[in-house]
N, C-alpha and C positions, 0 to 999 in steps of 0.2 A: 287756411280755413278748411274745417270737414263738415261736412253736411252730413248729419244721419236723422235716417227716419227706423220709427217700431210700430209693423203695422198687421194685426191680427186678419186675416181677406177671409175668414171662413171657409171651410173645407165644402171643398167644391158639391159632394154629393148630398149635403144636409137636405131637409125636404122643407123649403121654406118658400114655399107661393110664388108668387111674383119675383120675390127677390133672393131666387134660387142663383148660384154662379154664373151659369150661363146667360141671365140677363144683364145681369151687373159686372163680369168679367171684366170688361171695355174702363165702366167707369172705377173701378179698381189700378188699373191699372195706370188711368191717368194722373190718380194723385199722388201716385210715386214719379210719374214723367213730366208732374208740373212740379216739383220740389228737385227732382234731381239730385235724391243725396249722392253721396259718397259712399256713406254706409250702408245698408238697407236688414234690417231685420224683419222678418215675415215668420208668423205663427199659421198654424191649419193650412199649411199648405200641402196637398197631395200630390206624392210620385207619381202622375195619370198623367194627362190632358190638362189638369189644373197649372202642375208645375211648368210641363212645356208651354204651354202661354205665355209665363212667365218667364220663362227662359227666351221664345222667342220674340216675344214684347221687349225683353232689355238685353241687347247684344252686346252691350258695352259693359257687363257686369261677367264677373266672375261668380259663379251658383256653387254655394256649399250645402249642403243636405243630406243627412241622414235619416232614414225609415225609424221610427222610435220601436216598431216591432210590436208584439204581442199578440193575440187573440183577434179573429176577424177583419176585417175591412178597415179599420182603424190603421194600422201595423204600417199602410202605406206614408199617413204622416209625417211632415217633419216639419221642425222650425228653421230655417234652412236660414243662411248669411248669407248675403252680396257684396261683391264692391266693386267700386269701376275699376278697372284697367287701365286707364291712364292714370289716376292716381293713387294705386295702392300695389305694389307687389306681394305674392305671396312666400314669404319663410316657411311657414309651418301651420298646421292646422288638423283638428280632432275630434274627439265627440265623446262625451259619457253621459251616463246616467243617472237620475238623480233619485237618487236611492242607495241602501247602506251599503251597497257592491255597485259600486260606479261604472266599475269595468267587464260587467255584467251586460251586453246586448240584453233590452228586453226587461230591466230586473226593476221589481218595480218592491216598496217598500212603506209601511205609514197607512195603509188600507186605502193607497193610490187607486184611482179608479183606473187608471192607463199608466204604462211606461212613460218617462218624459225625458226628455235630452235635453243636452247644452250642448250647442255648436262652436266653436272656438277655433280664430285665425291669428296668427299671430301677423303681422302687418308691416312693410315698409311704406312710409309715407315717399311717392317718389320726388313730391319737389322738394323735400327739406330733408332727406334722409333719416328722419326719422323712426324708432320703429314704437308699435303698442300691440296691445293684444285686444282685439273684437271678441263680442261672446254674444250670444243671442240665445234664449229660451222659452222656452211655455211651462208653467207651473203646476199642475193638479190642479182643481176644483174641490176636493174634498178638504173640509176645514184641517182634517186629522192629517192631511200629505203637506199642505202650505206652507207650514214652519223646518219641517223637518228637509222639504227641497229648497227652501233657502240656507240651512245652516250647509247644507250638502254644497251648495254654489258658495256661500260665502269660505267653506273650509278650501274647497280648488281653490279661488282666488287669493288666500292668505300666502297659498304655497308659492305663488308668484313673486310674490314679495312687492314690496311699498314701493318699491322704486319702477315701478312696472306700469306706464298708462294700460288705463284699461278705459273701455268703451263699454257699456251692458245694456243690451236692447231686450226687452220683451211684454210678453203677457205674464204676469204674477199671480192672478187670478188673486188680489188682495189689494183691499184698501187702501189707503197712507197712514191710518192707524193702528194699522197692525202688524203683531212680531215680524212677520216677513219683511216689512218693509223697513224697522226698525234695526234688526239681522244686515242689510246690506248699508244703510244709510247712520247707522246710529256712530258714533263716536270718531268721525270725521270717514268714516269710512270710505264711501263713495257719496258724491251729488249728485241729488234728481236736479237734470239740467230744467225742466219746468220751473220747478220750486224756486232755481235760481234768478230765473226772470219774472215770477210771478208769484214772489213769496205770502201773499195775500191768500193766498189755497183756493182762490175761487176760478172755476171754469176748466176746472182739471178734469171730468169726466169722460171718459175715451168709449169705453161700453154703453150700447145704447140700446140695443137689440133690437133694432130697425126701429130705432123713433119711438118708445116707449119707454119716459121718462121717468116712471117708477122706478126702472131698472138702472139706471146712470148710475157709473162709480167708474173711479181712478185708477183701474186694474193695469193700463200702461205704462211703462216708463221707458225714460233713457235715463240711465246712470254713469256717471263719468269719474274717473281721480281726479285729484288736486291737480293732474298735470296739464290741466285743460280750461281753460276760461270760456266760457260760457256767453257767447257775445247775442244768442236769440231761441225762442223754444217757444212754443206752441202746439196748438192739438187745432188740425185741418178738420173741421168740419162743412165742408163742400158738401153740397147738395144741388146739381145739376137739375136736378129734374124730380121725377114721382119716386123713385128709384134709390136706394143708399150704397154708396160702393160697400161696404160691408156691416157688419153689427159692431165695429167697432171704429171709431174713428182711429186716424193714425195721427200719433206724437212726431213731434222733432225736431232737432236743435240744431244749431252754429257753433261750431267749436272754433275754437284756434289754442293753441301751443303759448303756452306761457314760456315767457321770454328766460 
């Protein structure tokens, strides 16, 4: 059984009132320590004070993250992977860009509004010896970048080859009706583990922007191969108190290994 979550925390310096990081940090935090994945995908997480929290909140996680780079205060960014340490050892693991020079630090392409990376581990599962490869990312906002950084994700993943578990956590910053999401999901490609447990499409909404229901949409996902059965998924929206652990709620599934 693998447990993964995909969970957007907002980058720490935004200037949002009340529910600026440093109030919400705690409860952030707890709703990766009440799920306890295995996996852990995070978007808007910053090299600061943000990440070290992060890092010293989960000792038992292996922290992968790269700076996406570019222009100003931004640059420190990343959408950084985790995984525990008792159950996953690490092979191999990388990062590129999604844009027409991948291997480009910084390269941004599509009239991206920021550089954006994919994080990428490749994984032993330790109690079954198994291996797969994790990926985790953040997508552009701009309608004109969306499609263009998923064919960039879906053309990496091809090169892998079909016989390759793969895991894919992130922010898409698109719909479930749209090419991006079509691009990863369309012709058996990958499963949105959501979708497989709750093929009804309703109550998928991850983005909320602190409780302002206008804005709700299904920008999250977990994405999985055929080599993985699907045994639970849902979107944690916890609400302890006045307070939202972030603008987006986090996704996340139960995996296990098809026999």
């Amino acid at each position: 059984m693998i447990k993964v979550m995909s969970f957007n925390i907002r980058y720490g310096l935004a200037d949002d009132g009340e529910h600026h990081w440093n109030n919400r940090k705690s409860l952030a935090l707890a709703r990766v320590q009440a799920f306890e994945p295995d996996l852990l995908g995070l978007q808007e997480c910053r090299d600061d004070a943000q990440a070290d929290f992060v890092r010293e909140g989960l000792p038992d996680y292996h922290f992968l993250g790269i700076h996406r780079q570019g222009p100003g205060e931004t640059a420190l960014e990343m959408a950084p992977l985790l995984f525990r340490r008792s159950v996953f050892g690490l092979l191999d693991s990388g990062c590129f860009w999604l844009s027409e020079t991948p291997e480009i630090p910084g390269s941004r392409s599509w009239a991206t509004a920021y550089p954006r990376t994919v994080t990428w581990a490749r994984l032993t599962c330790l109690p079954t010896g198994a291996v797969l490869t994790y990926v985790n990312t953040h997508f552009d906002y701009e309608p004109s970048a969306i499609e263009g950084d998923a064919r960039c994700l879906r053309q990496w993943l091809d090169l892998l080859g079909a016989q390759t578990p793969l895991i894919v956590t992130g922010d898409f910053n698109a719909d479930k009706g749209s090419n991006a999401y079509r691009l990863l999901t369309g012709e058996g490609a990958l499963i949105d583990a959501l979708r497989r447990i709750h093929p009804n499409q309703q109550d998928e909404a991850t983005f909320h922007a602190f409780g302002r229901h206008e804005e709700l949409a299904a920008i999250d996902w977990i994405l999985v191969s055929d080599h993985f059965r699907v045994l639970d998924a849902g979107v944690d929206r916890t609400r302890p108190g006045r307070l939202f652990p972030s603008d987006h709620y986090p996704v996340t599934a139960v995996l296990d290994w098809k026999v």
